[in-house]
N, C-alpha and C positions, 0 to 999 in steps of 0.2 A: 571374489576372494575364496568362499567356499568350496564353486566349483575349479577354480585351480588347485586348492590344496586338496581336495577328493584326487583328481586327474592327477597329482602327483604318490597319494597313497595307492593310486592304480597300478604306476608304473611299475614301483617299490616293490609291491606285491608279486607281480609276474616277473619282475626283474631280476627274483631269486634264480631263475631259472631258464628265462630267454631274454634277448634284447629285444625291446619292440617299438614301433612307433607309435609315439603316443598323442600323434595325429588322430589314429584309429578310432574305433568305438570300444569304450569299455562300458561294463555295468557289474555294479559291486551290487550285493542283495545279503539281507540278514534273515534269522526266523527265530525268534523267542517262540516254543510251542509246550504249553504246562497243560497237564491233563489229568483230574482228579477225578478217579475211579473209587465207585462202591460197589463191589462184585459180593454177590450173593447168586454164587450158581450161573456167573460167567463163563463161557467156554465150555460146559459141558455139569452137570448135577452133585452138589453137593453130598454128601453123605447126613442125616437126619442128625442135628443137634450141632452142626459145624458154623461159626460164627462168619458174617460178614468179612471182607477184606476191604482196606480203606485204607489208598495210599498217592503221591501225587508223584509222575513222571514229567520229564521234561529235555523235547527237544531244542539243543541250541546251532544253530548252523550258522555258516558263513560261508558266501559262495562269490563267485568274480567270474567272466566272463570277458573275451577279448576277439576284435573281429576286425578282422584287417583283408587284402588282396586276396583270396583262394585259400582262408585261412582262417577256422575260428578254433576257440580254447574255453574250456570249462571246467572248472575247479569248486570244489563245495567239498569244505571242513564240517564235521558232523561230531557232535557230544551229545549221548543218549545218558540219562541214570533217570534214579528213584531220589527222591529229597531224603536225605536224612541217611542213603548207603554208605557214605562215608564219613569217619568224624570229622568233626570242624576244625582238629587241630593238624592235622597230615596233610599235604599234599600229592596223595596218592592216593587210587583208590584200595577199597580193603583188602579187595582179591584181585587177581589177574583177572580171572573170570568175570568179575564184574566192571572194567574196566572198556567205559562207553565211546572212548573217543575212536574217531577215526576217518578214514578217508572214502568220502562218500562216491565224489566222484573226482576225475583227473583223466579227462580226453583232450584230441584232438580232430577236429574234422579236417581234414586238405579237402579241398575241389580239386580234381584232375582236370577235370574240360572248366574252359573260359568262363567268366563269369556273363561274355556278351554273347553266347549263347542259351535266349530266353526258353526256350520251349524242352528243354533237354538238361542234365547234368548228372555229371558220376562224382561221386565224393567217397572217401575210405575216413569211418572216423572210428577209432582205435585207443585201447585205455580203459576205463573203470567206468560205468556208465549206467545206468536203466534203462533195459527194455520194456518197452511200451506199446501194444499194438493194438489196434479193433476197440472192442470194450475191457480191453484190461481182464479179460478172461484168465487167460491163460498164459500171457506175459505183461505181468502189471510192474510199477514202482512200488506197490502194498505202501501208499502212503502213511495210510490210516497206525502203523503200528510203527513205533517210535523210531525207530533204527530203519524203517525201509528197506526196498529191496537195490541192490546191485550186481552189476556182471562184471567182469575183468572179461573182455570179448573186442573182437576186431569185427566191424558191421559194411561190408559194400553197399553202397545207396545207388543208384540208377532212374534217375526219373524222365520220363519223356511221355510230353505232354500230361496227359492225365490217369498215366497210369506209374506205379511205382511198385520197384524191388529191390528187396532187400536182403542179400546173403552174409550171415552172419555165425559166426566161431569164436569155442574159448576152449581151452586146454588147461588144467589146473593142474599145480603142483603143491606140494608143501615146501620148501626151498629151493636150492641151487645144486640138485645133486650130481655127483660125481659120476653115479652112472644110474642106468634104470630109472622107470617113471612111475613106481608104485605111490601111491597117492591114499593119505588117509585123512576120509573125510568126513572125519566128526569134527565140526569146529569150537572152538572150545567155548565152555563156556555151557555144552549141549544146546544150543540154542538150535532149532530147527532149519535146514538148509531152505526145502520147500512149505508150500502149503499143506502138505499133509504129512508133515513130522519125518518125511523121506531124507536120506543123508544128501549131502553133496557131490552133485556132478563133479564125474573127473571131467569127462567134455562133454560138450554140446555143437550144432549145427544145426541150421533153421535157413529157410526159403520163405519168403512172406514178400506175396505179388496183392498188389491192391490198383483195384480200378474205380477211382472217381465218374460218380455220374450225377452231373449237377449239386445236390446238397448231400446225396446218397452215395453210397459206396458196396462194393463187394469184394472180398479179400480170401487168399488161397494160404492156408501155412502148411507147408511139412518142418517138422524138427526131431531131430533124432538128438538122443542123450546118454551116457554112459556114464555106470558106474563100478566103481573097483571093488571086484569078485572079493572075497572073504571063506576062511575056512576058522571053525573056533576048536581052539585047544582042549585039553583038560580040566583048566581052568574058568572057561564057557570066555577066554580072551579074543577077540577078534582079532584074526592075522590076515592082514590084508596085502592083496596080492596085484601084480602088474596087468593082468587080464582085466575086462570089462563085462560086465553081463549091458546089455543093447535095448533102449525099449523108442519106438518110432512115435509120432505121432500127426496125423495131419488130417487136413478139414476146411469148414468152408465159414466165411461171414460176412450176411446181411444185413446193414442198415437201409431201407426206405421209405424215408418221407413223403406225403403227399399232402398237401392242403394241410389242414390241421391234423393231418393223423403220420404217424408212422410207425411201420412193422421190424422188427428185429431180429433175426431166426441164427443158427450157428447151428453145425451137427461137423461132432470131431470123431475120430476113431483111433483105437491105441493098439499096439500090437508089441511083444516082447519080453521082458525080463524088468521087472524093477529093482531097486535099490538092496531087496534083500533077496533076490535073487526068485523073485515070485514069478510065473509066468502070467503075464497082463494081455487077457483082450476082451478090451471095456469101449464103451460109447459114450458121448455129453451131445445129446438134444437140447437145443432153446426154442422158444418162441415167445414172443411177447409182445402186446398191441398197446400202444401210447397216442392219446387223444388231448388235445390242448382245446378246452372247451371256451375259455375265457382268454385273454392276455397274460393273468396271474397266475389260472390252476390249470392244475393238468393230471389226470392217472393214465397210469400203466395197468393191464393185464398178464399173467403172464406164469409159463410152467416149466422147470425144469429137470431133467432125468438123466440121471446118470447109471450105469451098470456098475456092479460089482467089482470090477478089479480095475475101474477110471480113474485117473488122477487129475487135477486140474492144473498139474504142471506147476509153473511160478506165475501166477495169476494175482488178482487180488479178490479174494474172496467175500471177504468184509462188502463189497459191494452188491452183492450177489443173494447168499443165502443166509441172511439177515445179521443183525446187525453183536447178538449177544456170540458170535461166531462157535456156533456149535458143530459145524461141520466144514471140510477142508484146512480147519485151521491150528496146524501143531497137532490137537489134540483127538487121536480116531476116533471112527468107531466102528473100526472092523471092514469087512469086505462086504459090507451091506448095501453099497448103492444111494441114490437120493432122488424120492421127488420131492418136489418144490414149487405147490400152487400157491400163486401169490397175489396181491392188490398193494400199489401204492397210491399214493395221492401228493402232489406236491401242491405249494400255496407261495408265490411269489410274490411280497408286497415292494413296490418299488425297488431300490438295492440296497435297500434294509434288512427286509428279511425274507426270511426263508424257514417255509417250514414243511415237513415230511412226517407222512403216518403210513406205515408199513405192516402189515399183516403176509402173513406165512404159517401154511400148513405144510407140515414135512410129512413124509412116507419115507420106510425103504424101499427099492427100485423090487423086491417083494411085496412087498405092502403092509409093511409092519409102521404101526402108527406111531410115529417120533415124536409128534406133539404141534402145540401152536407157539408162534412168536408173535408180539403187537411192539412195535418201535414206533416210537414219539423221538422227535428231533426236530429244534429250535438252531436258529444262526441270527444274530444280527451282525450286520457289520456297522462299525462304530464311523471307520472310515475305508479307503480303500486301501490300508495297512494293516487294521487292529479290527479284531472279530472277534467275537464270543460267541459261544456255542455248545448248550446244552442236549441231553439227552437222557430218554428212562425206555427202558425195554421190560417184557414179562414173558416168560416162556412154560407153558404149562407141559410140562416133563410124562412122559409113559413111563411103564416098567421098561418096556421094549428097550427104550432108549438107554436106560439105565443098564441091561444087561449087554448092548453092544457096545456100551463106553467100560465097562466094566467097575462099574459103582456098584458097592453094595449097599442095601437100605439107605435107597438114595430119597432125598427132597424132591417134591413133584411141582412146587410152586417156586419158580426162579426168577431173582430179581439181578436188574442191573443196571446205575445210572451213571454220570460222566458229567462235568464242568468242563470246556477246555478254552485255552484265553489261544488266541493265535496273532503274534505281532509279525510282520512280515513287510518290511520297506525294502523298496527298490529303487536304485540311482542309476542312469543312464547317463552316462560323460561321453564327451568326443573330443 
């Protein structure tokens, strides 16, 4: 009885919008995800006598999926807020600007070639979507921060054998204009387009060939992006204009495994114009050595350098150059660069838990000392729906740092911890 009345809320669901058989596979998925934050000196240094922040956010989703002949579909409803942004008595939120609902994602993939075609396939899937590629460098979902990331983009796939490519475009507008395609892209709200507080792409383009070998891979990206030239008034207003200023970017990445070890390496290079019209040519170096010494534990080694006028694209950074996101994330700090010697340690107990100790020395790509980061993070899973998952991070702050963020008489000792509960059930129907 359950699973036919699910198999009929499937139908219901897609049915607003296409007929389907509901022979097929569906799979409905939900995510309650609440996440209480005490930020002392999050994101970048507080100013000397500035109190604690402490507040709880929360993702809600609803997502549904449908896969039938040379044909799948994916839809994910998404509400982001803060507990408490709006009163209890309206059913609205308080601003526009604060107003988290919205449509995460809404594709389609088609298969062009047969499904009985094993070794080969071309698919076009097209719509609202997250890209995702390599380690999530520099085209990630940014899981980690409550709204995520998304693309309105059309992706060609090509796979054969064990190699794959992928050519992918988006064009952005702000409406249905009547003529001309000036495009302004501050979205509202100011909330940050990329990772490094840059506006939004009017368009993009990207090539990403990846070759499987055994458990290892090697992968090629070029992507080029554009954005709408600007002149400011009198008024210091931004008038934004039908032109684009151009910035390129393309490189290489390594994963391989061997035995118990494996190596990781990426070297990207940028060439161009960014969002405010800056001339960009910067570089991103990885390398990193990861040893599984036990079944349980495991560290990584690992450095990485970027130049001066680098960007790390739409990546997700949070995974990257630790955890209290002091760099690449929303908030600059200047054209200074980054290195980033690091040590982690993982500790796998059954599929229970999970725990991570992260250490980070930052540099700029000059060698002005940023400071140290030590992240502690705990996961249990309760089941394989419902997880819990804490964290406390400490970053001990330079002047240096403080004068490329532009803090004044800033706090040198920075704290910051997190609760988050994640419920996340998934139904499979046919």
């Amino acid at each position: 009885m359950k699973k036919s009345f699910l198999g009929g809320v499937s139908c219901i669901f897609f049915g607003t919008f296409l007929s389907l058989d509901c022979s097929a596979q569906f799979m409905l998925g939900a995510q309650l995800r609440t996440r209480t934050e005490l930020r002392d000196g999050q994101g970048g240094p507080l100013p000397k006598g500035s109190k604690p922040a402490l507040f709880t956010s929360q993702r809600t989703r609803l997502s549904a999926g449908y896969s039938t002949y040379r044909l799948k579909l994916g839809l994910t409803l998404q509400d982001t807020r803060v507990w408490g942004q709006d009163a209890s008595t309206i059913n609205r939120t308080t601003t526009a600007d604060n107003n988290g609902f919205l449509l995460h994602e809404a594709w389609a993939e088609v298969l062009i070639t047969d499904t009985i075609l094993k070794n080969k396939s071309l698919s076009l899937k097209i719509g609202r979507q997250e890209l995702v590629y390599d380690d999530s460098r520099l085209l990630g979902n940014l899981d980690w921060l409550q709204q995520g990331r998304r693309h309105d983009a059309a992706v060609l796939k090509f796979k054969y054998n064990s190699w794959n490519f992928h050519a992918g475009g988006a064009f952005n507008q702000n409406k249905e204009n009547a003529s001309g395609t000036t495009y302004n892209p501050a979205p509202p709200g100011n909330y940050p387009a990329n990772t490094n507080g840059a506006p939004q792409y009017k368009s993009l383009e990207f090539l990403h060939i990846n070759k499987q070998a055994g458990a290892g891979s090697i992968s090629l990206l070029f992507l080029a992006d554009q954005f709408s030239k600007y002149s400011v008034d009198s008024l210091l207003v931004k008038k934004w204009e039908a032109a684009s200023y151009n910035r390129f970017t393309t490189g290489l990445y390594l994963n391989y495994p061997f035995s118990k070890n494996s190596i990781i390496a990426a070297v990207y290079y940028q060439k161009g114009k960014n969002g405010d019209g800056k001339a960009v040519d910067g570089a991103l170096f990885s390398a990193a050595y990861q040893r599984r010494f036990v079944e349980n534990f495991s560290m990584e080694a690992g450095v990485d350098f970027t130049t001066d006028t680098f960007d790390p694209l739409y990546g997700t950074p949070h995974k990257f150059w630790g955890t209290m996101d002091y760099f690449y994330v929303a908030s600059k700090f200047g054209n200074n660069g980054l290195q980033d010697y690091y040590l982690k340690a993982r500790l796998k107990k059954n599929t229970k838990w999970n725990i991570g100790a992260d250490l980070h020395q930052f540099y700029s790509s000059s060698g002005l000392t940023f400071g140290t980061e030590a992240d502690l993070t705990m996961q249990y899973n309760l089941t394989k729906a419902i997880s819990f998952e804490g964290g406390y991070s400490y970053f001990n702050s330079t002047a240096q740092l403080a004068a490329a963020k532009n803090v004044t008489d800033a706090q040198y000792n920075n704290h910051w911890a997190y609760l988050m509960i994640n419920i996340r059930p998934d139904i499979f129907l046919k």
